[in-house]
C-alpha positions as CSV (number, residue, x, y, z in Angstrom):
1,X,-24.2,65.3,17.1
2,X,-21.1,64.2,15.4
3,X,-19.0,63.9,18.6
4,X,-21.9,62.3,20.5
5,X,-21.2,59.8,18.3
6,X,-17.4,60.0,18.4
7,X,-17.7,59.2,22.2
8,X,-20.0,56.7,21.7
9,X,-17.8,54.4,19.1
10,X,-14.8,54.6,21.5
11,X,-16.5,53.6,24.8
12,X,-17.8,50.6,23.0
13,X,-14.3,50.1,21.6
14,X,-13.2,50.5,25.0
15,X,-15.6,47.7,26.4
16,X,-14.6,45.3,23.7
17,X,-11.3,45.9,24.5
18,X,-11.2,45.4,28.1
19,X,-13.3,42.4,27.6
20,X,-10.5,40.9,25.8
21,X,-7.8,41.4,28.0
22,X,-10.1,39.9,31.0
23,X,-10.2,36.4,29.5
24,X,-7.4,33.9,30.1
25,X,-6.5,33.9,26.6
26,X,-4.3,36.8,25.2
27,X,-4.2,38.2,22.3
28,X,-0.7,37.3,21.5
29,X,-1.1,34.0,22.2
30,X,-3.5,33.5,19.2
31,X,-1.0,32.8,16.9
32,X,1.9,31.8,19.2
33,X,2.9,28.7,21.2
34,X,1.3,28.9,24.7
35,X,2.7,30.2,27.9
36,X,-0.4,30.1,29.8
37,X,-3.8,28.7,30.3
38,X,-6.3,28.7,27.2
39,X,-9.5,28.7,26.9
40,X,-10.6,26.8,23.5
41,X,-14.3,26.7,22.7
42,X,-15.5,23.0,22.1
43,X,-18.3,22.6,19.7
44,X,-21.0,20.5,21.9
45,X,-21.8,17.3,20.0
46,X,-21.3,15.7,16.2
47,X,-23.6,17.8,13.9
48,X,-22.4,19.7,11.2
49,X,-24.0,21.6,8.3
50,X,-22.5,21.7,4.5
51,X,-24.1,23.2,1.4
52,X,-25.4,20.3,-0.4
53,X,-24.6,20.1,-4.4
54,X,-27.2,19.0,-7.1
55,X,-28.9,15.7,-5.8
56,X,-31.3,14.1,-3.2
57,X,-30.2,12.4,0.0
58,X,-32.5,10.2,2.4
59,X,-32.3,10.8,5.9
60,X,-30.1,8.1,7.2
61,X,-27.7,7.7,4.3
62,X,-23.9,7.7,4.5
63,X,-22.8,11.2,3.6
64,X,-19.9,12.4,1.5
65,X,-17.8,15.8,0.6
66,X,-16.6,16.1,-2.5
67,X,-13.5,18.3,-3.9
68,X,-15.8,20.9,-4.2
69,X,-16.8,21.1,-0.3
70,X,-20.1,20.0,-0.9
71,X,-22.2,17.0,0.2
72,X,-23.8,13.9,-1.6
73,X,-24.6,10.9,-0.8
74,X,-22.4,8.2,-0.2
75,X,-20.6,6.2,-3.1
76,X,-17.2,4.0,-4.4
77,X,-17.0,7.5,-6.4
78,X,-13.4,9.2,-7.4
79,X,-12.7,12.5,-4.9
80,X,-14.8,11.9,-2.0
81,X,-14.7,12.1,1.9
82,X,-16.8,10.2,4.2
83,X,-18.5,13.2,6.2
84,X,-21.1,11.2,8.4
85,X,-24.7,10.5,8.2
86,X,-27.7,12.2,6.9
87,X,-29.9,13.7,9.9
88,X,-32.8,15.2,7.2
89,X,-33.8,13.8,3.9
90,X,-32.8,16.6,1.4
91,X,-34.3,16.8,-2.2
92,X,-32.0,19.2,-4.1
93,X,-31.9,17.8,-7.5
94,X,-32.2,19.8,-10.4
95,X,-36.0,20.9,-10.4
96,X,-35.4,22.2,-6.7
97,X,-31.7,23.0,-6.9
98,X,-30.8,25.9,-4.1
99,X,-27.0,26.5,-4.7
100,X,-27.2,27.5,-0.7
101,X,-29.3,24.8,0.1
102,X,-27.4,23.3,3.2
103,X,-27.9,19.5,5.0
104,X,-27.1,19.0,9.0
105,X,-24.8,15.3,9.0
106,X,-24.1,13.8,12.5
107,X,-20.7,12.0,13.0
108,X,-20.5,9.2,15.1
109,X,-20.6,5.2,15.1
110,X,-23.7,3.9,13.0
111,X,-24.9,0.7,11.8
112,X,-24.4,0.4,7.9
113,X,-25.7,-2.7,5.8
114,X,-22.7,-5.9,5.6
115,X,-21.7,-5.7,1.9
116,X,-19.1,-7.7,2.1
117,X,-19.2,-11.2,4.5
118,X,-17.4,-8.6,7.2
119,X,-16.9,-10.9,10.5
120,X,-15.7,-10.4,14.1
121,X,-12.4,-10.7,12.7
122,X,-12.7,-7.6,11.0
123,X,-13.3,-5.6,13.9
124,X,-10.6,-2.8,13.9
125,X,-10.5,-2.8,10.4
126,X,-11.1,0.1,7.6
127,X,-14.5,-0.5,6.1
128,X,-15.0,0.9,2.3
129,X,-17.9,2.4,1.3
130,X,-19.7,0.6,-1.6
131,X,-22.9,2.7,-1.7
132,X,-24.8,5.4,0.9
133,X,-26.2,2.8,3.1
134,X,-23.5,-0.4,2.6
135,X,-19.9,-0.5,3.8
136,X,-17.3,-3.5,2.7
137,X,-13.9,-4.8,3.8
138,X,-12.1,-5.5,0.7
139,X,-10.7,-2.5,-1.3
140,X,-13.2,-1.2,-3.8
141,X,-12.6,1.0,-6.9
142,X,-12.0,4.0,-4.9
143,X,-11.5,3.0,-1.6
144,X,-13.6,5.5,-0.2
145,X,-12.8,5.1,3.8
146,X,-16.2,4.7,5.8
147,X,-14.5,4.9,8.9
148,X,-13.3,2.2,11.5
149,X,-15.4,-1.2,12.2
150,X,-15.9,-1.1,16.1
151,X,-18.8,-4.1,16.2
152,X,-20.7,-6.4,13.8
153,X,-24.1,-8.1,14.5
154,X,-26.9,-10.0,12.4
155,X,-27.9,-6.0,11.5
156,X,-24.5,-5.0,9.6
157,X,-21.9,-3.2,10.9
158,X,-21.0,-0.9,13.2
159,X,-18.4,1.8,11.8
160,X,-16.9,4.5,13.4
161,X,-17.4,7.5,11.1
162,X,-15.3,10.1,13.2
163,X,-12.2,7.9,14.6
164,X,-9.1,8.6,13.0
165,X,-8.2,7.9,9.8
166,X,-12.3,7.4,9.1
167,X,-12.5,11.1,8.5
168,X,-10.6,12.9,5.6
169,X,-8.9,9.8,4.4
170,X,-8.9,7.5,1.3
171,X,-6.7,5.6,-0.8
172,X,-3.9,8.1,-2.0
173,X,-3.4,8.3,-5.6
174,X,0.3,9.2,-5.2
175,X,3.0,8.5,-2.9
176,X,6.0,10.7,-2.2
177,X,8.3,9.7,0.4
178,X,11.4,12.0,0.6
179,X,14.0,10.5,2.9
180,X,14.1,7.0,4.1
181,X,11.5,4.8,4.5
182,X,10.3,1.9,6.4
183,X,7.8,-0.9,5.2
184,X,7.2,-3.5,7.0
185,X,4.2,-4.8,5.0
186,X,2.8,-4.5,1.6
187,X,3.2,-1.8,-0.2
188,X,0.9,-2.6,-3.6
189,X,1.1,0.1,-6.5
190,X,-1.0,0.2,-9.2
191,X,0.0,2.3,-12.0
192,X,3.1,3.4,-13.3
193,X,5.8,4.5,-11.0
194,X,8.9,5.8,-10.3
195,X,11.5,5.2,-7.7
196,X,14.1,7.8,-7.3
197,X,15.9,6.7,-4.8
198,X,17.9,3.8,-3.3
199,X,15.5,0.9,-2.3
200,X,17.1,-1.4,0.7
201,X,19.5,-0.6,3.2
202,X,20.3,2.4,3.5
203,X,17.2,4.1,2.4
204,X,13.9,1.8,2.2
205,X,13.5,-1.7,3.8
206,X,10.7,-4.2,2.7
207,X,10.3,-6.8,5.4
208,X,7.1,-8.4,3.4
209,X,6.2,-7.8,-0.6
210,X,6.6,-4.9,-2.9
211,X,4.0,-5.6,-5.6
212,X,4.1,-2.9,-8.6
213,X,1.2,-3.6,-11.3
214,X,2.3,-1.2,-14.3
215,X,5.2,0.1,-16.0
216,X,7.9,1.1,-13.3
217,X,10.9,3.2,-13.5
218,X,13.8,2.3,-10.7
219,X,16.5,4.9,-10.7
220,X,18.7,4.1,-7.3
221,X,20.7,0.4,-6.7
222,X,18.8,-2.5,-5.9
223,X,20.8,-4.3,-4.3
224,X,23.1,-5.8,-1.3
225,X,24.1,-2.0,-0.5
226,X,20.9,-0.2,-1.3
227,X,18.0,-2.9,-1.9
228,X,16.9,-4.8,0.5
229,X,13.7,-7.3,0.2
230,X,13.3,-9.7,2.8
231,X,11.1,-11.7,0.4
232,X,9.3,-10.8,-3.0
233,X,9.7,-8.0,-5.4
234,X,7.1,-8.3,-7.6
235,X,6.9,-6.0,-10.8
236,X,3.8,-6.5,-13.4
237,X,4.8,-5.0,-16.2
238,X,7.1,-3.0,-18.3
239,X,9.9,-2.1,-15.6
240,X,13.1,-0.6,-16.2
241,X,16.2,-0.5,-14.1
242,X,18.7,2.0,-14.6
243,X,21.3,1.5,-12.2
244,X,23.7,-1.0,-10.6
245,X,21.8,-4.4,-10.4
246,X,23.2,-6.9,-7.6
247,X,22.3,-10.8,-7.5
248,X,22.7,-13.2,-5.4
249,X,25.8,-14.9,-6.2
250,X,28.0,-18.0,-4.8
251,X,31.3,-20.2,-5.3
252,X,30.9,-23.7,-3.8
253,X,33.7,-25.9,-3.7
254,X,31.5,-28.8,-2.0
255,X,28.0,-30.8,-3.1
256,X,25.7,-28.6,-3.1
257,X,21.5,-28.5,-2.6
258,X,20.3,-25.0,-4.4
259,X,18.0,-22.9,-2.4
260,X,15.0,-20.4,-3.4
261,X,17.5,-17.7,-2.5
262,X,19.9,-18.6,-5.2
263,X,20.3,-17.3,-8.5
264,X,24.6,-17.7,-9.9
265,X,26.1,-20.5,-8.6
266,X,29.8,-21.4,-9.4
267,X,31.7,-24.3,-8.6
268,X,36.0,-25.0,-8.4
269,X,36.9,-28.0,-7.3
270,X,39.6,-30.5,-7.1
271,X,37.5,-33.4,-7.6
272,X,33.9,-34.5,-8.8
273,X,31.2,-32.1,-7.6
274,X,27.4,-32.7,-7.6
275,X,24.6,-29.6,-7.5
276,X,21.4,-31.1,-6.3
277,X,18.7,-28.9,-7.8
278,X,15.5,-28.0,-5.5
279,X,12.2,-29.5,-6.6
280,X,10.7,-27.8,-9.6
281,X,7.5,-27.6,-7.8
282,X,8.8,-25.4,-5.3
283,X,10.2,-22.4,-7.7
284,X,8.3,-22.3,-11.0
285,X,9.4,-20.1,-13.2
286,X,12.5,-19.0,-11.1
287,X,16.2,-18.7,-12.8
288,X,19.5,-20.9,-11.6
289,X,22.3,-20.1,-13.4
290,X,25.2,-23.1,-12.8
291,X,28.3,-23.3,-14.1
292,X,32.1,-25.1,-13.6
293,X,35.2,-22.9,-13.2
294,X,37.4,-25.2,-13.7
295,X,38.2,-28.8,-15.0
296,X,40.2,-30.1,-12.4
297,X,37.3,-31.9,-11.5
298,X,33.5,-32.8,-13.2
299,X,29.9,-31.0,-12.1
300,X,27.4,-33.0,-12.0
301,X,24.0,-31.1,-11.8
302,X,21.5,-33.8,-10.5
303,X,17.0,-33.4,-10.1
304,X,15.4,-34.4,-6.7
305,X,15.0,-37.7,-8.5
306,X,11.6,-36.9,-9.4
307,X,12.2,-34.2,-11.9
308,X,14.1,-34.3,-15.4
309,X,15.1,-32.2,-17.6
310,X,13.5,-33.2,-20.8
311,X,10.7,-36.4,-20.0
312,X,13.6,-39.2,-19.3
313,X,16.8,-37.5,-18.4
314,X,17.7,-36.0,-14.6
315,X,21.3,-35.5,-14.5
316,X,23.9,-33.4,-16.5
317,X,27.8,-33.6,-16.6
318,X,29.8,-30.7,-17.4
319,X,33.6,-31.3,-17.5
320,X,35.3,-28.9,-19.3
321,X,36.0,-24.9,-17.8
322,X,33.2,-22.6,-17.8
323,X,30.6,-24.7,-18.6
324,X,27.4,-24.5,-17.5
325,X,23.7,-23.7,-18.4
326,X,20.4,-21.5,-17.0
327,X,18.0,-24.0,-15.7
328,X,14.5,-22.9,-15.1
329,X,11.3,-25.3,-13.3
330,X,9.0,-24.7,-16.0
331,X,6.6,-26.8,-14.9
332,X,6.1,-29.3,-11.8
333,X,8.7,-32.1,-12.6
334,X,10.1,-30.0,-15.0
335,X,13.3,-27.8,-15.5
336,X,14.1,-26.4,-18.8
337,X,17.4,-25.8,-20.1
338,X,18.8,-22.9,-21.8
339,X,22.7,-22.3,-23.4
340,X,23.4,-25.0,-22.3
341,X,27.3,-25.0,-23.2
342,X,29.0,-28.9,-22.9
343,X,27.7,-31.1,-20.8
344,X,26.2,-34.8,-20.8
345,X,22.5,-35.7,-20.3
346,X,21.8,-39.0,-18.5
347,X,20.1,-40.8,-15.5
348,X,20.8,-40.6,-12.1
């Protein structure tokens, strides 16, 4: 009996076997680059099952995975993945809870309600989900990615739930970028950071705005050599900078018209020399420092005309060697002073 048995076990080893080998994909090539023709099973259509945690979805609703692997319904809630939409209501709240209690989700492009003015314009977009039947534009607490908008009408919005970036993706709460690194938009941070590395050059390029709100920790140069921003930095809060800093800094030995761009300007010249100062208007709260290398001739540091320095007063004269002062619009037709050191106030 035993051997009967025996035989029978090996020639349905034997069948499985040869069954194997007749299909176009080899063993070996299961976990191997190809070298032939493969035959991958497709899974026919968009539904999908998941075990369902501790709550009740309507059929309909958006659908969401959380970190645990299980579905509930849609929400601007930490930890969750947009999974698709509900094909079956499912009541699994706690006086019906089934721990394997599962709920078939369909992906594909639905019409959600318009939370948030979305246009034409917004076609192509990332929509947010705000709750399990409404999508928005605008970042919400979480960012929970809905998926891509495709189409809006007088209904709501059209939203891809399966196209790239739709599925499996939301606002990272980190970023790590070992090497260098291209932006050529705006990279916003909110939180405290760090920033190990070079910024600019020869590591990370900003064409647009870096905008950090929190305290921020910059280890590597900023600067000509390593920091490059083609137009804002812009830190909120406590920020500290522990490395070579780099500003922009120039020696004019002609009148001169100060630009956004500026920041040290120096002047050495033979005869009288006037610095004509932007219009406060156009760079509030920005810092010029100015100041004369040498007496061989005076600096006069002039407004636009329309600006003055403290209600009455638009130009001042320095005349000796290194003076000079920090001036600072302050308000529109304004600049402040600060160590201020010689130098004459008067009208233009």
């Amino acid at each position: 009996m035993r051997s009967t048995r025996n035989m029978t076990s090996i020639a349905v080893l034997t069948f499985i076997m040869a069954f194997v080998f007749s299909l176009e994909l080899p063993m070996s090539l299961m976990a191997t680059a190809l070298t032939a023709n493969r035959d991958t099973p497709i899974r026919v259509g968009e539904l999908f099952s998941y075990t369902q945690a501790s709550n009740h979805i309507y059929v309909g609703s958006i659908v969401c995975i959380n970190s645990s692997g299980t579905a509930l319904p849609g929400a601007d809630a930490t930890g969750l993945t947009v999974a698709g939409r509900a094909e079956v209501e499912s009541d699994n709240d706690s006086s019906d809870y089934l721990s394997t209690r599962v709920i078939e989700v369909r992906r594909g492009v639905f019409l959600w309600a318009n939370g948030d003015v979305i246009t034409d314009a917004d076609i192509g977009s990332v929509a947010y989900v705000t709750d399990d039947q409404t999508v928005q534009v605008g970042v919400s607490t979480y960012n929970i990615i809905a998926g891509l908008i495709v189409d809006v009408d007088s209904d709501g919005v059209w939203v891809d739930s399966g196209s790239p970036g739709g599925i499996g993706a939301s606002a990272p709460t980190s970023l790590a970028v070992s090497g260098n690194a291209a932006i050529t938009g705006t990279l916003g941070v909110t939180g405290a950071s760090t920033f190990t590395g070079a910024l600019g050059a020869q590591a990370g390029t900003f064409a647009a705005t870096l905008a950090v709100a929190g305290a921020s920790t910059f280890t590597g140069a900023l600067g000509a050599q390593a920091g490059t921003f083609a137009t804002t930095l812009a830190v909120t809060g406590i920020t500290t900078l522990s490395g070579g800093q780099v500003t922009g800094y120039a020696n004019k030995t002609a009148g001169y018209t100060v630009l956004t761009t500026d920041h040290l300007l120096s002047f050495n010249s033979s005869s009288n020399t006037t610095c004509t100062l932007l219009e406060a208007s156009t760079a509030l709260g920005q810092e010029f420092i100015i100041t004369l290398q040498d007496d061989d001739g005076d600096l006069i540091v002039d407004t636009d005309g329309t600006d003055t320095f403290d209600g009455t007063n638009n130009r001042i004269t320095f005349t000796n060697a290194l003076d000079g002062a920090t001036f600072v619009p302050t308000a529109a037709n304004v600049f402040t002073v600060y160590g201020k050191t010689g130098g004459v106030l008067s009208t233009q």
